[in-house]
PDB file with one MODEL, atoms N, CA, C and O in Angstrom:
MODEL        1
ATOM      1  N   UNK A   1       0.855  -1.159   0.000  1.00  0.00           N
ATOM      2  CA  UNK A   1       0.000   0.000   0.000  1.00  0.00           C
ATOM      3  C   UNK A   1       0.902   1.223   0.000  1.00  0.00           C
ATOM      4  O   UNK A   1       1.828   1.215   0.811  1.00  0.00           O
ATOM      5  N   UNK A   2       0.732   2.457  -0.941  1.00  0.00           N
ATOM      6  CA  UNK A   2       1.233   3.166  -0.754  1.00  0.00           C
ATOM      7  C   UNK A   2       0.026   4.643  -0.823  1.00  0.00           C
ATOM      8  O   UNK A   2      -1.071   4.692  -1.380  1.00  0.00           O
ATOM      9  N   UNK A   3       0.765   5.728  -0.023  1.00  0.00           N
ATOM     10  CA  UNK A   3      -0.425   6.687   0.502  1.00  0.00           C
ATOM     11  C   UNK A   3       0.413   7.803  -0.113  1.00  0.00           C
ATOM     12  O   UNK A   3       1.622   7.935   0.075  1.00  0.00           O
ATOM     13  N   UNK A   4      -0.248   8.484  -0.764  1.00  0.00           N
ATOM     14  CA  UNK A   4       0.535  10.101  -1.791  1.00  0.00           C
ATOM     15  C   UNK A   4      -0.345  11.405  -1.031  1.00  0.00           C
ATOM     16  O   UNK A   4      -1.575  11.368  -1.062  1.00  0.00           O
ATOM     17  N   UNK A   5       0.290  12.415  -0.431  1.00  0.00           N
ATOM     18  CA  UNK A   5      -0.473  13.499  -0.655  1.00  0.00           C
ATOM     19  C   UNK A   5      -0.083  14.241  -2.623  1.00  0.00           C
ATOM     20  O   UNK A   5       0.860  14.954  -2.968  1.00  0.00           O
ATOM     21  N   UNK A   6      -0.931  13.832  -3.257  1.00  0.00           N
ATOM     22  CA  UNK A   6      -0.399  14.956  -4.290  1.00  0.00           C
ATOM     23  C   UNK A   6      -0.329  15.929  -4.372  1.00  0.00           C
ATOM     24  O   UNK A   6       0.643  16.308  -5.024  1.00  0.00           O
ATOM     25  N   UNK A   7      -1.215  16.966  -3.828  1.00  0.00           N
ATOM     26  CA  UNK A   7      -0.912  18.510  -3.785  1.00  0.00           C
ATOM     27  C   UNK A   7      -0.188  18.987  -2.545  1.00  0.00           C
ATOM     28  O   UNK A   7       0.203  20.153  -2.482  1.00  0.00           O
ATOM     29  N   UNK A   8       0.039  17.979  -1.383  1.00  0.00           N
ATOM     30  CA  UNK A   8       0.988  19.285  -0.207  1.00  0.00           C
ATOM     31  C   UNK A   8      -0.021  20.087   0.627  1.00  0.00           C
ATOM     32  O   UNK A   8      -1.154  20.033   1.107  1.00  0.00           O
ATOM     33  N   UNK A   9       0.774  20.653   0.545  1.00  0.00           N
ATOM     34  CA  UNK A   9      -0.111  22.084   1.945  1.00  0.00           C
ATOM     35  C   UNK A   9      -0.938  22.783   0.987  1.00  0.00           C
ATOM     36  O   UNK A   9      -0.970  23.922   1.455  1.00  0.00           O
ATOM     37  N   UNK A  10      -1.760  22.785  -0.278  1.00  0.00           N
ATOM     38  CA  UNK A  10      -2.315  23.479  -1.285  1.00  0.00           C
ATOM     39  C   UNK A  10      -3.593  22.907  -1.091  1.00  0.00           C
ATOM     40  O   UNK A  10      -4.491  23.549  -1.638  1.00  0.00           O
ATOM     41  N   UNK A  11      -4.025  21.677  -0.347  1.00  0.00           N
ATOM     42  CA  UNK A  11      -5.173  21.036   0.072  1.00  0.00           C
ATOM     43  C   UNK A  11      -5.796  20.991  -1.365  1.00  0.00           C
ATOM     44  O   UNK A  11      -5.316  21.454  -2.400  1.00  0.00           O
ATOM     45  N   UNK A  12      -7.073  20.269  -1.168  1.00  0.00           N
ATOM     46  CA  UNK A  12      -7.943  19.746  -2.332  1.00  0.00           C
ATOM     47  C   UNK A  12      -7.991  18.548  -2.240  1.00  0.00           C
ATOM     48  O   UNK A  12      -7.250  17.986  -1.433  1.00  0.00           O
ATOM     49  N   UNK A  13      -8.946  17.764  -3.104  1.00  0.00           N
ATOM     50  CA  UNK A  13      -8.482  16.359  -3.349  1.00  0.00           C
ATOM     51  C   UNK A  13      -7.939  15.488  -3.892  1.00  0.00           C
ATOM     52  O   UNK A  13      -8.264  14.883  -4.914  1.00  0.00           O
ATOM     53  N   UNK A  14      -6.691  15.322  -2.944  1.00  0.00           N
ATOM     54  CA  UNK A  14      -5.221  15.074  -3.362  1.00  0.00           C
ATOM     55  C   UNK A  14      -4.739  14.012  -2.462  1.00  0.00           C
ATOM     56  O   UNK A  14      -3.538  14.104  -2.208  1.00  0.00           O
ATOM     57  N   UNK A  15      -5.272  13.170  -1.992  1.00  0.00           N
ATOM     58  CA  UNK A  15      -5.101  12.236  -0.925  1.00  0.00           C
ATOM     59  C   UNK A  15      -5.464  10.899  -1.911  1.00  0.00           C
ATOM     60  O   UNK A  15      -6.576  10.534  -2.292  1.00  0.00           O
ATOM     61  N   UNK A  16      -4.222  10.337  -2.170  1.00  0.00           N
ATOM     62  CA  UNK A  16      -4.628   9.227  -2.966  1.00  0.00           C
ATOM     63  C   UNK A  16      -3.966   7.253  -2.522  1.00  0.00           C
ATOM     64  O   UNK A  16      -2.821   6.973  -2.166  1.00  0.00           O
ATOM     65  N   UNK A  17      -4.542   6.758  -2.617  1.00  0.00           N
ATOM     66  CA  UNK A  17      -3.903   5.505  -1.385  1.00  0.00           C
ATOM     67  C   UNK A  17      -4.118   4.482  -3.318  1.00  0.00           C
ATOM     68  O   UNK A  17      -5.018   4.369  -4.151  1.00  0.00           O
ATOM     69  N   UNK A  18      -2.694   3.992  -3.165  1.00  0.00           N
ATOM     70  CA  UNK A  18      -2.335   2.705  -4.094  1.00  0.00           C
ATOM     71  C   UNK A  18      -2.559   0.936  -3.280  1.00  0.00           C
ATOM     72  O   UNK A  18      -2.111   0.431  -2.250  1.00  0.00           O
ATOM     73  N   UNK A  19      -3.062   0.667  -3.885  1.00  0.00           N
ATOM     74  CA  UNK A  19      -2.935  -0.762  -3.193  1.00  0.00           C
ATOM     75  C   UNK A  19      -2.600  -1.771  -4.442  1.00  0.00           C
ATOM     76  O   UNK A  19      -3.278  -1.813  -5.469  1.00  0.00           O
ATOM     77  N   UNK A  20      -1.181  -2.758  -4.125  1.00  0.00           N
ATOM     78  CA  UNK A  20      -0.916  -3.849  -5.181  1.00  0.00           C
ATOM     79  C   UNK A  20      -1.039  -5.411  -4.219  1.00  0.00           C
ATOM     80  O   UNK A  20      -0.357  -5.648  -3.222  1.00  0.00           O
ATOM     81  N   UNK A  21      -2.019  -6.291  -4.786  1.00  0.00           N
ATOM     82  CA  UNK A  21      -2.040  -7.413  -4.030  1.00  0.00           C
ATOM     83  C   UNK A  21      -1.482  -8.341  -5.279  1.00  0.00           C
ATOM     84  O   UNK A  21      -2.180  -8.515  -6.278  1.00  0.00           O
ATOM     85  N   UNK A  22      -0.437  -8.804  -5.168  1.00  0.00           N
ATOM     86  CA  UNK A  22       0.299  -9.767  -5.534  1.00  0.00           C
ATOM     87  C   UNK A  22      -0.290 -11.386  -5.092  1.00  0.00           C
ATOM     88  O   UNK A  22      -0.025 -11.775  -3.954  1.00  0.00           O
ATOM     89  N   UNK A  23      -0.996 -12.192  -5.918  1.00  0.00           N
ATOM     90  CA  UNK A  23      -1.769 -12.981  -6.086  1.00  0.00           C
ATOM     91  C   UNK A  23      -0.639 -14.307  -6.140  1.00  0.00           C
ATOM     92  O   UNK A  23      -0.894 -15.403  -5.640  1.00  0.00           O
ATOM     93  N   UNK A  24       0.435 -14.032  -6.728  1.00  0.00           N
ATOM     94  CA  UNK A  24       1.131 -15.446  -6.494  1.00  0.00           C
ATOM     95  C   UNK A  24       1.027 -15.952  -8.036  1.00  0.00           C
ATOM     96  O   UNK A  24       1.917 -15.780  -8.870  1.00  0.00           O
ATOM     97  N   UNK A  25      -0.129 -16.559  -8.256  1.00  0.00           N
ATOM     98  CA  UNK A  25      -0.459 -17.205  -8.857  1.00  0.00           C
ATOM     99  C   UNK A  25      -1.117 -16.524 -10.564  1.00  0.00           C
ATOM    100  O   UNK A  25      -0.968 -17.026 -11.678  1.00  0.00           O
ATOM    101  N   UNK A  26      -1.832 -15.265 -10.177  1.00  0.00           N
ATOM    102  CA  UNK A  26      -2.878 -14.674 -11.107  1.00  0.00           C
ATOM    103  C   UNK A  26      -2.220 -13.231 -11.006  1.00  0.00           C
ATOM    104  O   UNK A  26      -2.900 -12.246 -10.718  1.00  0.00           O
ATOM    105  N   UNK A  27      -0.936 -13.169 -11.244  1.00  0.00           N
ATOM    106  CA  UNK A  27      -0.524 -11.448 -11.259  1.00  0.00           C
ATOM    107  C   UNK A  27      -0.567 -10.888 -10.647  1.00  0.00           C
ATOM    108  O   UNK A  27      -0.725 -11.516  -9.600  1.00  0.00           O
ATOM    109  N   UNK A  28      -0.522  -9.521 -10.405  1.00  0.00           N
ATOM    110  CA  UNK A  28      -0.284  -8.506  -9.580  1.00  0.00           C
ATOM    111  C   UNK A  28      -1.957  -8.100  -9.640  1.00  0.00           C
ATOM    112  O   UNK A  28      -2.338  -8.095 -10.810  1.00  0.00           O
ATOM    113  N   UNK A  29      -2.766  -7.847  -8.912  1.00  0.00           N
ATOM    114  CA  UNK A  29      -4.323  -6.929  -8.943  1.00  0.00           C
ATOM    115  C   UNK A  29      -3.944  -5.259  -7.925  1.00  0.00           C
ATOM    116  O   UNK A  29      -3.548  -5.254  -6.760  1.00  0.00           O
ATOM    117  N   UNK A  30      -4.170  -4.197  -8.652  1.00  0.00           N
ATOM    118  CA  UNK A  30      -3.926  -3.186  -8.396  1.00  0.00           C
ATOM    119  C   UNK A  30      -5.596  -2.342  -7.981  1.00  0.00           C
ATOM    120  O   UNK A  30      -6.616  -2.679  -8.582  1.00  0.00           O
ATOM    121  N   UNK A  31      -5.609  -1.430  -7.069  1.00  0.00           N
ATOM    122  CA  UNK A  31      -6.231  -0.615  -6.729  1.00  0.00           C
ATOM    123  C   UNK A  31      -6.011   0.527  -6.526  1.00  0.00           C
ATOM    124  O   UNK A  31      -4.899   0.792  -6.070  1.00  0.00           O
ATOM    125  N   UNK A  32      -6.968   1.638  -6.780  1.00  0.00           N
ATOM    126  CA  UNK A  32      -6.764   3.165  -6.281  1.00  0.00           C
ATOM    127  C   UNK A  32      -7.525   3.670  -5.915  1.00  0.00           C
ATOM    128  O   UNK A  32      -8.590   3.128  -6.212  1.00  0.00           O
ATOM    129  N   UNK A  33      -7.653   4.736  -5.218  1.00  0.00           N
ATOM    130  CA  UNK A  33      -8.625   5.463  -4.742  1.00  0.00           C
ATOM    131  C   UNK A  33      -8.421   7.624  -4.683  1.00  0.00           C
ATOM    132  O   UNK A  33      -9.630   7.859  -4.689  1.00  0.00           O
ATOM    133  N   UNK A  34      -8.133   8.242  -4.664  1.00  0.00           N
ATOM    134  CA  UNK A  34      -8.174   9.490  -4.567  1.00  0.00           C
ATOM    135  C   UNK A  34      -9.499  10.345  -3.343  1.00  0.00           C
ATOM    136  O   UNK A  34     -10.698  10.086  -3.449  1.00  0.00           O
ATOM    137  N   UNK A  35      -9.043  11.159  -2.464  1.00  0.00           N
ATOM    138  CA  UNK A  35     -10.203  11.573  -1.613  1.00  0.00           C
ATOM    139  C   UNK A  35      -9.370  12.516  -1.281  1.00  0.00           C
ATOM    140  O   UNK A  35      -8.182  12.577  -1.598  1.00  0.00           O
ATOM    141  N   UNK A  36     -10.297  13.665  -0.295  1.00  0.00           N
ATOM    142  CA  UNK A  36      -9.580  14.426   0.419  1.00  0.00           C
ATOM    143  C   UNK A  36      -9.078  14.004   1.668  1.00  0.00           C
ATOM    144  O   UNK A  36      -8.020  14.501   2.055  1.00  0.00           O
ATOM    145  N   UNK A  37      -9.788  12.990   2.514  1.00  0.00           N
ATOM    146  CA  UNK A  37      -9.037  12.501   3.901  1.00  0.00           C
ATOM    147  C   UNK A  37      -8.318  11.236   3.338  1.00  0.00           C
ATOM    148  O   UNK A  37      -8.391  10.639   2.264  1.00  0.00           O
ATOM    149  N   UNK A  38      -7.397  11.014   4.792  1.00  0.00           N
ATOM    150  CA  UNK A  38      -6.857   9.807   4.354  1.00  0.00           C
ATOM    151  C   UNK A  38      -7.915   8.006   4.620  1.00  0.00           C
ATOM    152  O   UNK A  38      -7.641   6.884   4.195  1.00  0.00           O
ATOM    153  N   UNK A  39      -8.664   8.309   5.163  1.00  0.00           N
ATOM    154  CA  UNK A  39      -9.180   7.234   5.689  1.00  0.00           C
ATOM    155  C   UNK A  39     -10.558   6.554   4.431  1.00  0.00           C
ATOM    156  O   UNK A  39     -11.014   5.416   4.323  1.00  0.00           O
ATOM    157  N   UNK A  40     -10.858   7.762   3.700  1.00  0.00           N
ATOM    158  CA  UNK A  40     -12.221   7.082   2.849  1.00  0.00           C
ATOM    159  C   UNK A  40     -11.043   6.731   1.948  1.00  0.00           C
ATOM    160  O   UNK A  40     -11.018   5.559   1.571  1.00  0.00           O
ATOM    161  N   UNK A  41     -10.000   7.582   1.508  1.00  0.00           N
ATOM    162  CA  UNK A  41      -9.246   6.693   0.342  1.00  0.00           C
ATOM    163  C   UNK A  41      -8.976   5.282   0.504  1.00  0.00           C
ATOM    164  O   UNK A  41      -9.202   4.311  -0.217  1.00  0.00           O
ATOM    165  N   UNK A  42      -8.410   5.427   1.692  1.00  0.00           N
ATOM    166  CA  UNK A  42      -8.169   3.470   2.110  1.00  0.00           C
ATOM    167  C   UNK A  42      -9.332   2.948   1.936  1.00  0.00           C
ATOM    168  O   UNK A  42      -9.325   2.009   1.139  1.00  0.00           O
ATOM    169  N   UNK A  43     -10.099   3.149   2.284  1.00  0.00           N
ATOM    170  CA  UNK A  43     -11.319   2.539   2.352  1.00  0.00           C
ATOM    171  C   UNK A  43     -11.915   2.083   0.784  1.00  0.00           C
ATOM    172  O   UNK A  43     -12.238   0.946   0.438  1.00  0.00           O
ATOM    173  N   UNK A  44     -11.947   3.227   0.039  1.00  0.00           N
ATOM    174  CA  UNK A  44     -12.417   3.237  -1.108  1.00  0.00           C
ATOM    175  C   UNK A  44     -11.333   2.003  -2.124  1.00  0.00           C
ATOM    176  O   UNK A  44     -11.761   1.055  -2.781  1.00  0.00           O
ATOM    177  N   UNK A  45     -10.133   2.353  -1.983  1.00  0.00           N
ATOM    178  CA  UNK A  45      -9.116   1.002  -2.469  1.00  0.00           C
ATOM    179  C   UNK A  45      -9.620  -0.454  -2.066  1.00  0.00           C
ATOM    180  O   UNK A  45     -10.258  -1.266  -2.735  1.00  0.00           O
ATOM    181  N   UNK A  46      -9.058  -0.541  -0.556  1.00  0.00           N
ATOM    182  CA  UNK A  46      -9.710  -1.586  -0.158  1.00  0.00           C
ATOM    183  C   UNK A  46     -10.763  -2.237  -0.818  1.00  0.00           C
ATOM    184  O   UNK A  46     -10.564  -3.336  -1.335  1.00  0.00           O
ATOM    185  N   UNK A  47     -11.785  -1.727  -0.858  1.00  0.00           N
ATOM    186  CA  UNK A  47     -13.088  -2.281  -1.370  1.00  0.00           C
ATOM    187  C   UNK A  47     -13.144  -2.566  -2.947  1.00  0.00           C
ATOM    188  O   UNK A  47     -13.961  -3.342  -3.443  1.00  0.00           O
ATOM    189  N   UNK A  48     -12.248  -1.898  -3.633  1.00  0.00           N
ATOM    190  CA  UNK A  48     -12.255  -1.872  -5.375  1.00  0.00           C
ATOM    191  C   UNK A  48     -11.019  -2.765  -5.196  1.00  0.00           C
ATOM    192  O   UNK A  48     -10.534  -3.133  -6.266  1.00  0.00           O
ATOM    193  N   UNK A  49     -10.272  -3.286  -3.860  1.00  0.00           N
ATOM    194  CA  UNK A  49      -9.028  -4.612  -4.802  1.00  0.00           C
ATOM    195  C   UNK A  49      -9.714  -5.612  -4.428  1.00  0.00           C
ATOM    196  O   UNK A  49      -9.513  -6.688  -4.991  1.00  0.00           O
ATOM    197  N   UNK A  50     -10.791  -5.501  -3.286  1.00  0.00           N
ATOM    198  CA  UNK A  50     -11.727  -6.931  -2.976  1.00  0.00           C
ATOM    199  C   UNK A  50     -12.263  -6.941  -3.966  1.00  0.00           C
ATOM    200  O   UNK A  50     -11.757  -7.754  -4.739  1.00  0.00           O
ATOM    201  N   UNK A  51     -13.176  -6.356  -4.403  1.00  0.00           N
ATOM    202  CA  UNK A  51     -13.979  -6.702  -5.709  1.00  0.00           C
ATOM    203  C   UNK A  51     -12.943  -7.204  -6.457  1.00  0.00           C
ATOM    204  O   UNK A  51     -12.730  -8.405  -6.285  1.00  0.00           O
ATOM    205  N   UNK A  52     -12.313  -6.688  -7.156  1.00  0.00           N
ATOM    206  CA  UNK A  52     -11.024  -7.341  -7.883  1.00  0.00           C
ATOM    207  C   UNK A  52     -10.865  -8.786  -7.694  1.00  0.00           C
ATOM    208  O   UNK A  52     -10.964  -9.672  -8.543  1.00  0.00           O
ATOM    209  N   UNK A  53     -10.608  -8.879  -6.478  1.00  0.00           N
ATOM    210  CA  UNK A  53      -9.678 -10.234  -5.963  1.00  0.00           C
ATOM    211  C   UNK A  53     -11.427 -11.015  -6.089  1.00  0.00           C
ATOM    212  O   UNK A  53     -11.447 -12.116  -6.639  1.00  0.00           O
ATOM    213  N   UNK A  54     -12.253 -10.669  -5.790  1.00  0.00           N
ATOM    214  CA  UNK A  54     -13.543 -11.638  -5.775  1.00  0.00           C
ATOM    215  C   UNK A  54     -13.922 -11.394  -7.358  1.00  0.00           C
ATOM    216  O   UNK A  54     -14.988 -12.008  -7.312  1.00  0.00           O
ATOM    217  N   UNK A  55     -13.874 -11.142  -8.141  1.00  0.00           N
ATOM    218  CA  UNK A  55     -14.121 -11.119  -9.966  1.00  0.00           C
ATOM    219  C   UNK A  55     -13.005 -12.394 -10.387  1.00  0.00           C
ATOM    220  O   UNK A  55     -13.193 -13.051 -11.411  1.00  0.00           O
ATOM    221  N   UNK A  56     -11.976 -12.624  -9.585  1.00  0.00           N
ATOM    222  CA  UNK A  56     -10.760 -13.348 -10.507  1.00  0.00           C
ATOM    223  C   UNK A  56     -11.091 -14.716 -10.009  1.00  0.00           C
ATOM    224  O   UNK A  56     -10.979 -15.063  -8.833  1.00  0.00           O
ATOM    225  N   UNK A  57     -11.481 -15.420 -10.932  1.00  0.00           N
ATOM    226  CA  UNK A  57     -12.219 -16.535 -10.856  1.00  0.00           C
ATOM    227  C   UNK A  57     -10.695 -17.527  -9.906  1.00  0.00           C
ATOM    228  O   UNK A  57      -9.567 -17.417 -10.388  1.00  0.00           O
ATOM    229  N   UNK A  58     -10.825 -18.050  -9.135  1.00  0.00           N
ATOM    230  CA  UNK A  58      -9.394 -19.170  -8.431  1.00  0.00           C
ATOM    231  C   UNK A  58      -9.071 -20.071  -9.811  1.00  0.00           C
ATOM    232  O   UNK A  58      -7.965 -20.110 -10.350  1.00  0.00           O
ATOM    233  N   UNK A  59      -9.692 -20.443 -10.050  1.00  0.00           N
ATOM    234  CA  UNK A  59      -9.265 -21.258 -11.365  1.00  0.00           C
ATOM    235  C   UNK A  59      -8.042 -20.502 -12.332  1.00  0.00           C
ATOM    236  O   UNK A  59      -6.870 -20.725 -12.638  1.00  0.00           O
ATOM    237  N   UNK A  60      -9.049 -19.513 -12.591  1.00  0.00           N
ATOM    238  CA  UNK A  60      -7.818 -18.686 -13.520  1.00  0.00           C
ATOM    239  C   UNK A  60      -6.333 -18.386 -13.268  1.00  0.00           C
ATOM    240  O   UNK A  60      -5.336 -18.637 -13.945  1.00  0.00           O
ATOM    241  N   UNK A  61      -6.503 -17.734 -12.009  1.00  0.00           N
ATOM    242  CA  UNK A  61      -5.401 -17.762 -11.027  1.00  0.00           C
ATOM    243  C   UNK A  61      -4.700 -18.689 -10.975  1.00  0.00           C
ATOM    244  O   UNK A  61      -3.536 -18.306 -10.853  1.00  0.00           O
ATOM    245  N   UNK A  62      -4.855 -20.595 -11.024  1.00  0.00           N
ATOM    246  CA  UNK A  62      -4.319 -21.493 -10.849  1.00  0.00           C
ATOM    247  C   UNK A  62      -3.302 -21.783 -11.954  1.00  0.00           C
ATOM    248  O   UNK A  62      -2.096 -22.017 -11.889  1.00  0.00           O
ATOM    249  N   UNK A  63      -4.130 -21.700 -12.966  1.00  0.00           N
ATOM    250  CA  UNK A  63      -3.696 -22.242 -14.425  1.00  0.00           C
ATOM    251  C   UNK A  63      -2.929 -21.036 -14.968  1.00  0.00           C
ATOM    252  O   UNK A  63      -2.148 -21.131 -15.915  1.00  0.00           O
ATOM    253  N   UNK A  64      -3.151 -20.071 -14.420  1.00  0.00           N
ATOM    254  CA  UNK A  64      -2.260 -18.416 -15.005  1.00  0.00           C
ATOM    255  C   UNK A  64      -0.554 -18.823 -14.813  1.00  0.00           C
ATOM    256  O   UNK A  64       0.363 -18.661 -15.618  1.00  0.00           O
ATOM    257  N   UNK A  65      -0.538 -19.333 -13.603  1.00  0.00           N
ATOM    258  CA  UNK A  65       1.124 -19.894 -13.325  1.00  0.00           C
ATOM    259  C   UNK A  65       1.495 -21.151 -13.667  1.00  0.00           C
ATOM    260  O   UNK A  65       2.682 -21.426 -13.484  1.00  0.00           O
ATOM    261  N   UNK A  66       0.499 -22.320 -14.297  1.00  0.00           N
ATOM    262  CA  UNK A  66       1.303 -23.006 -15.072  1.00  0.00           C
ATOM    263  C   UNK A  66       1.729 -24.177 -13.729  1.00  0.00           C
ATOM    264  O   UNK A  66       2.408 -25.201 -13.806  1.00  0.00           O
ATOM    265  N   UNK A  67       1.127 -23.640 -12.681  1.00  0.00           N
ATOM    266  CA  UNK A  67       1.569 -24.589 -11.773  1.00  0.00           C
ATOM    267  C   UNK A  67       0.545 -25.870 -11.768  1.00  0.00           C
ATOM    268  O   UNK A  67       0.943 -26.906 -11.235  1.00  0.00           O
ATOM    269  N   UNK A  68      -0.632 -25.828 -12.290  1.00  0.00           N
ATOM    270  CA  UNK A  68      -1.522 -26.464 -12.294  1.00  0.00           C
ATOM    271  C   UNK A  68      -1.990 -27.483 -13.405  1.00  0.00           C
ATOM    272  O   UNK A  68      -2.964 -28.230 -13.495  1.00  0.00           O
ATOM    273  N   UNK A  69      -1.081 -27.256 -14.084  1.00  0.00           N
ATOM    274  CA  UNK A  69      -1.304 -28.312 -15.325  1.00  0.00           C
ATOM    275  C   UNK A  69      -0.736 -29.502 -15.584  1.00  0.00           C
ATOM    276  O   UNK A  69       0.468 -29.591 -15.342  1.00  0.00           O
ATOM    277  N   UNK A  70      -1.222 -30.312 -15.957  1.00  0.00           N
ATOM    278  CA  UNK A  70      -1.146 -31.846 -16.018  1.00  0.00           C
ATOM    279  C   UNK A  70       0.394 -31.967 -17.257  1.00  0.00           C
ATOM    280  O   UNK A  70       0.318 -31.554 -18.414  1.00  0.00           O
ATOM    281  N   UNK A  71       1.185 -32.365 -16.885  1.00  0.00           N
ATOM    282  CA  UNK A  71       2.721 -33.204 -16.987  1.00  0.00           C
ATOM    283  C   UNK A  71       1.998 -33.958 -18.033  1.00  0.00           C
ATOM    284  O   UNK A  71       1.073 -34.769 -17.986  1.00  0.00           O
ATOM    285  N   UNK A  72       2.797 -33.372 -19.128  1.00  0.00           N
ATOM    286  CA  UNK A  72       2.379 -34.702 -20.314  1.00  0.00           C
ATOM    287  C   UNK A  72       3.566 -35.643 -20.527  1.00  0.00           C
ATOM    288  O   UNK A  72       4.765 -35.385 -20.640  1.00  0.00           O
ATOM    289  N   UNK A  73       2.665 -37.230 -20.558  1.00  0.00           N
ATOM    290  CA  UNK A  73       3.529 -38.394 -20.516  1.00  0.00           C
ATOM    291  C   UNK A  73       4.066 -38.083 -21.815  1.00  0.00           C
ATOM    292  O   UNK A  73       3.621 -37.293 -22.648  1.00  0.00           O
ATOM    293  N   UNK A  74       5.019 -38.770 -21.866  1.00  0.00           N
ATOM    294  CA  UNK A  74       5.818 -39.300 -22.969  1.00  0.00           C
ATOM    295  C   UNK A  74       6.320 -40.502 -22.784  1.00  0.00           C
ATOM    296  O   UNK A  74       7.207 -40.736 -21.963  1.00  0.00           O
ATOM    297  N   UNK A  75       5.625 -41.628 -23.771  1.00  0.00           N
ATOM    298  CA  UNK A  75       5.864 -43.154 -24.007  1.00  0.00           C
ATOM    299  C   UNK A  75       7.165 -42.895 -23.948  1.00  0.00           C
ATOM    300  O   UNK A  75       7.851 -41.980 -24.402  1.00  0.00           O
ATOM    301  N   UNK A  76       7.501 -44.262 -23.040  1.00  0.00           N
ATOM    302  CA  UNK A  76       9.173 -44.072 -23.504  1.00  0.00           C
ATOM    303  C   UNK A  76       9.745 -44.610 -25.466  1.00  0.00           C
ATOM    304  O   UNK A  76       9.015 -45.044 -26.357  1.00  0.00           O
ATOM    305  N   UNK A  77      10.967 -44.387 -25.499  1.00  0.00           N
ATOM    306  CA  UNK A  77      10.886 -44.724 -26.853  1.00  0.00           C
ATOM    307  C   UNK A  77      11.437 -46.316 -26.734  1.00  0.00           C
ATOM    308  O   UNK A  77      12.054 -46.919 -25.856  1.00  0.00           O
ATOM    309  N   UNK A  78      10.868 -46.721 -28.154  1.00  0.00           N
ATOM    310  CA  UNK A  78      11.044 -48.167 -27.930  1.00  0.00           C
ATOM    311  C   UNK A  78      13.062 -48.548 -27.764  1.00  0.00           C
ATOM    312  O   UNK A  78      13.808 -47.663 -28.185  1.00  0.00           O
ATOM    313  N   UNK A  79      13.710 -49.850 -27.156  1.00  0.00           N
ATOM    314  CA  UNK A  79      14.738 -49.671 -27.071  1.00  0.00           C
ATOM    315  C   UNK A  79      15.255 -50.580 -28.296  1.00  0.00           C
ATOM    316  O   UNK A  79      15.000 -51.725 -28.670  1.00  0.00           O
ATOM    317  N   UNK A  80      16.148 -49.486 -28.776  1.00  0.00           N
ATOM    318  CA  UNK A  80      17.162 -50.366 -29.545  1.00  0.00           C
ATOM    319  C   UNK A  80      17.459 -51.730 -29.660  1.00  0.00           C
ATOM    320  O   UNK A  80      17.667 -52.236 -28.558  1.00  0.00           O
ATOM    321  N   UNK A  81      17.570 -52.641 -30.769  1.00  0.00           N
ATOM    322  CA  UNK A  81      17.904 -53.816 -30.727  1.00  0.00           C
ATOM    323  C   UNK A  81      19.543 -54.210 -30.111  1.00  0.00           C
ATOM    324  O   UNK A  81      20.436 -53.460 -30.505  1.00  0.00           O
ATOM    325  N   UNK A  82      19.925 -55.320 -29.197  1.00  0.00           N
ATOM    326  CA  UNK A  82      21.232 -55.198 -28.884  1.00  0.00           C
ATOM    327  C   UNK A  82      21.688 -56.172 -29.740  1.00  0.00           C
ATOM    328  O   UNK A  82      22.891 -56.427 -29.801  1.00  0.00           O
TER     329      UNK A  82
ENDMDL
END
């Protein structure tokens, strides 16, 4: 999570909170939010990387890394005559 004032002492709404949840498996899922306090921005992230993370089907996620897929046999080859 990272928290930016963008404007400084110039106030406005400039209070912006990054969120990256690193899934492992299904990429990086990123969130943002922008507000004037710091607390609805978190809030507002939070809730848009859950949705995120609840849209990304687990399946997809599984098979995205390749960790999940079935090892294809290979017959051995027949052996040489001695």
């Amino acid at each position: 999570m990272r928290l930016e004032d963008l404007n400084g002492p110039r106030g406005g709404v400039d209070t912006r909170c990054r969120i990256i949840v690193d899934t492992r498996t299904g990429g990086p899922i990123a969130a943002e939010a922008v507000d004037v306090d710091l607390v609805p921005a978190v809030d507002r992230a939070v809730d848009r990387a859950a949705r995120s993370l609840a849209r990304t089907p687990a399946r997809r996620c599984f098979w995205a890394s390749g960790a999940g897929r079935p090892s294809r046999v290979l017959a051995h080859p027949a052996r040489p005559p001695s």
